[in-house]
Structures are given as structure tokens and as C-alpha cells.
C-alpha positions in Angstrom: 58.6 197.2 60.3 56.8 195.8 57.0 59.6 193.2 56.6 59.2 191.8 60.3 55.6 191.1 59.8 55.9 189.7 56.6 58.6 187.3 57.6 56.2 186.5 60.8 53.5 185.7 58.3 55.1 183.2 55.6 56.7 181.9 58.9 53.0 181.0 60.1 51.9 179.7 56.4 52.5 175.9 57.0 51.1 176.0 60.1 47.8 177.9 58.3 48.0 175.2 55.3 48.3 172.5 57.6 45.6 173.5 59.4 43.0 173.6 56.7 44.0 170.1 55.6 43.2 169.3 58.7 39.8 170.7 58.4 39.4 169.8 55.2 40.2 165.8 55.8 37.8 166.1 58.8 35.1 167.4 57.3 35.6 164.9 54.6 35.7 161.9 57.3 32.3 163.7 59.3 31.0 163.4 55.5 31.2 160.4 54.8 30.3 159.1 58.3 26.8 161.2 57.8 26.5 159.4 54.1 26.8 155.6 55.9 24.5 156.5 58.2 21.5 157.9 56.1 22.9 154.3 54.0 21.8 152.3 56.9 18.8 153.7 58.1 17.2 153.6 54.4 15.0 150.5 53.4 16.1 147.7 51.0 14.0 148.5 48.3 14.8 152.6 48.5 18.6 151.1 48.6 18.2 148.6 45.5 16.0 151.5 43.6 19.4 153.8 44.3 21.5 151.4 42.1 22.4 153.5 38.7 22.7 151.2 35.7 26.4 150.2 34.9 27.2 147.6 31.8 27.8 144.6 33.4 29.3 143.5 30.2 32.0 145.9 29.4 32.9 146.4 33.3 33.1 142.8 33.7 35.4 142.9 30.4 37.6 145.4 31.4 37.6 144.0 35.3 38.5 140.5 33.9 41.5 142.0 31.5 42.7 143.6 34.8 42.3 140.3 37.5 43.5 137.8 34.9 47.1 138.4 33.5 47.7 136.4 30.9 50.6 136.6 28.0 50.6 139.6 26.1 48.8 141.6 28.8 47.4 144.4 27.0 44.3 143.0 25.2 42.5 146.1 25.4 43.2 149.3 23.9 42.9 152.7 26.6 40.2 153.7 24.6 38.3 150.8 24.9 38.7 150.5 28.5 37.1 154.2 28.7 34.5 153.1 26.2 33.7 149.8 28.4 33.2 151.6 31.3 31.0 154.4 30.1 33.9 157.1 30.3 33.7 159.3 33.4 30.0 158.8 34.3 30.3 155.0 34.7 33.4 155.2 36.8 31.0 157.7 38.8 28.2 155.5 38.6 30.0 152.5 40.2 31.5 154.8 42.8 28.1 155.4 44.1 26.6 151.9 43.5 29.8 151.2 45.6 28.6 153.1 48.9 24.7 151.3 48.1 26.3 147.7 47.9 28.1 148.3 50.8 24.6 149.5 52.6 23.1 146.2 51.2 26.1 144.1 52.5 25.1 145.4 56.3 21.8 145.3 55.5 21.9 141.2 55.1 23.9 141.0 58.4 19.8 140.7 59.5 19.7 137.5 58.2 23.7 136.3 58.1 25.7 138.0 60.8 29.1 136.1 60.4 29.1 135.7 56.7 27.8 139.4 56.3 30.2 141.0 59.0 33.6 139.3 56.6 31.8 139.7 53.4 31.1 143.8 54.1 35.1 144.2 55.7 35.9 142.6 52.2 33.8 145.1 50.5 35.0 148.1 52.3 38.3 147.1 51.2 37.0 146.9 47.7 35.6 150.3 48.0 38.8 151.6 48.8 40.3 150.7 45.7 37.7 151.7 43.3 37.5 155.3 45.4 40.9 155.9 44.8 41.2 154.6 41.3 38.3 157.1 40.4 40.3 159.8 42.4 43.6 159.2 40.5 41.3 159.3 37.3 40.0 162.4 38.3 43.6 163.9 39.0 44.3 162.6 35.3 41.8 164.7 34.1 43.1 167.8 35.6 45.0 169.8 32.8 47.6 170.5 35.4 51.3 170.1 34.2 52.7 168.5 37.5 49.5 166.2 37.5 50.9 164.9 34.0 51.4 161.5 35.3 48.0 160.7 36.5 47.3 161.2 32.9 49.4 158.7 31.9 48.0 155.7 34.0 44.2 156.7 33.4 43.5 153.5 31.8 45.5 151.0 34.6 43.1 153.3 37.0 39.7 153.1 35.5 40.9 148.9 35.5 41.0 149.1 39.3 38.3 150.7 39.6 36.3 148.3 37.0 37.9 145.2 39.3 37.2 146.3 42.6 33.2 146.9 41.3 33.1 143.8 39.9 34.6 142.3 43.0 32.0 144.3 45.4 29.2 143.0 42.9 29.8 139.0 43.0 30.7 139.3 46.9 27.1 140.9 47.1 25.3 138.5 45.1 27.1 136.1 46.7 26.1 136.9 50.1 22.8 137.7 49.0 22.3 134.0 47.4 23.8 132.0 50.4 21.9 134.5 52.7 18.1 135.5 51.3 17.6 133.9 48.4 14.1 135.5 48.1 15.8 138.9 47.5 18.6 137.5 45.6 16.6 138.0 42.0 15.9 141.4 42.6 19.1 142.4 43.5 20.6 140.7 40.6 18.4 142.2 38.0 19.5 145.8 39.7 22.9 145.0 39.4 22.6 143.8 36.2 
């Protein structure tokens, strides 16, 4: 009798596991559906005061290593890259900043619908990039032994993430000098 339920159960497991990924990917989705809209209903100066100070200069560094190959492609050392970026916190930071410049890219559709609309679809994509880069960083991080090869790449991840910020930034300013050039200088000193 014992054997028949057990076989029963580990016969159900995949369904159970399946099940809560489900869960878990759609609480995930709810999440970050709740997070964009308490983005878009806060006011521009709460949303610029949000930005967390990243260095522009080492970002930009690392971002332009990464966007323009050039002979002898690695110019910068892993732990350079990690020192550039500010380690773990600064790839957090611009994950964050990320979801605020993407807030401030619908904010301007106010002002610049059709520029705005393409230059926050852009962005998203961007965002996509840098919040998977961070992820895969934060797999490396694990000191799991079948995560070993997240390890490995930490350095090309942290430069995708470092690209796609500095991508989402100059779009932003960007769209923010062609659009409002009143709030342009403010926004530039946030971002830095």
C-alpha cells in the first residue's frame, strides 16, 4: 500500500513543480506590473529625486569597451570592470535607475508623443538586457557547483549590463533635450 502512494506522489511532482513556477512567474509579472504603475503615477521631480548615483565615468568606460570592438578586445581587466561599475551595488543601482528612466521616458510622452512612444519601446528593450545581465551576475554569485559557468562570464555580464544603462541614459537625455529642454538640465545633473 505505502509503495502505491508513493509512486502516485513522485508521479504528481512535475505537475506540483510546474505549478509553482507558474505561480511564481505570475506573481513576478503581477509585480512588476504593480511597480510601473506606482512609476507612472509618481511626479517628475519624486521620479528624478529616485535616481541613485552611478559613475557615469567608469559605466560609460566599461559600456564603451563593450559597444566598441576594436583589435585586441580585452582592454579591461574583470577586475576593473567590477571596480568601474561599483561591484554588485552599482549593477543594482542602475537596475533601479533603469525602471525610473523608463518612468521618465513615458512621462515626456506629455510633451513628445511619437518620439517618446519609440524612444521608451527602445528603452524597454534596453532594460531587458541590463535585467538579465544583473540576473546572470547574480547566478555567478551563487556558490552553486552547476551554476559554475555563470561564474565564468560575470565580467561579459556586468558589460551588458553597463551598455544597456548607458544606452537607456543617452536615449533619455536625448529625448529629454529634443523634447523639454527646460527639464533637460536637471535631469542630466541626476543622471550624472
Amino acid at each position: 500500500m505505502l509503495k502505491g502512494n508513493l509512486s502516485e506522489m513522485t508521479s504528481e511532482l512535475p505537475y506540483l513543480v510546474f505549478g509553482l513556477l507558474i505561480c511564481a512567474f505570475a506573481g513576478a509579472v503581477i509585480a512588476n506590473w504593480r511597480s510601473m504603475l506606482t512609476q507612472r503615477q509618481r511626479d517628475w521631480r519624486d521620479l528624478v529625486a529616485g535616481l541613485s548615483p552611478v559613475d557615469v565615468g567608469g559605466m560609460s568606460a566599461v559600456a564603451m569597451d563593450y559597444l566598441t570592438p576594436r583589435r585586441g578586445q580585452i582592454d579591461l581587466e574583470p577586475e576593473k570592470i567590477w571596480e568601474f561599475l561599483g561591484g554588485y551595488e552599482g549593477l543594482k543601482k542602475m537596475r533601479e535607475n533603469a525602471e525610473i528612466m523608463l518612468a521618465l521616458a513615458a512621462y515626456a510622452q506629455r510633451w513628445n508623443f511619437e518620439e517618446a512612444v519609440i524612444v521608451t519601446e527602445r528603452m524597454r528593450s534596453d532594460a531587458v538586457v541590463l535585467r538579465r545581465a544583473v540576473r546572470h551576475v547574480e547566478l555567478g554569485m551563487i556558490p552553486i557547483g552547476f551554476l559554475r559557468r555563470f561564474r565564468f562570464t560575470l565580467p561579459l555580464h556586468a558589460q551588458e549590463a553597463s551598455s544597456a544603462y548607458y544606452l537607456m541614459r543617452q536615449r533619455l537625455l536625448s529625448l529629454y533635450e529634443t523634447s523639454h529642454a527646460g527639464l533637460y538640465p536637471a535631469l542630466a545633473v541626476s543622471l550624472g
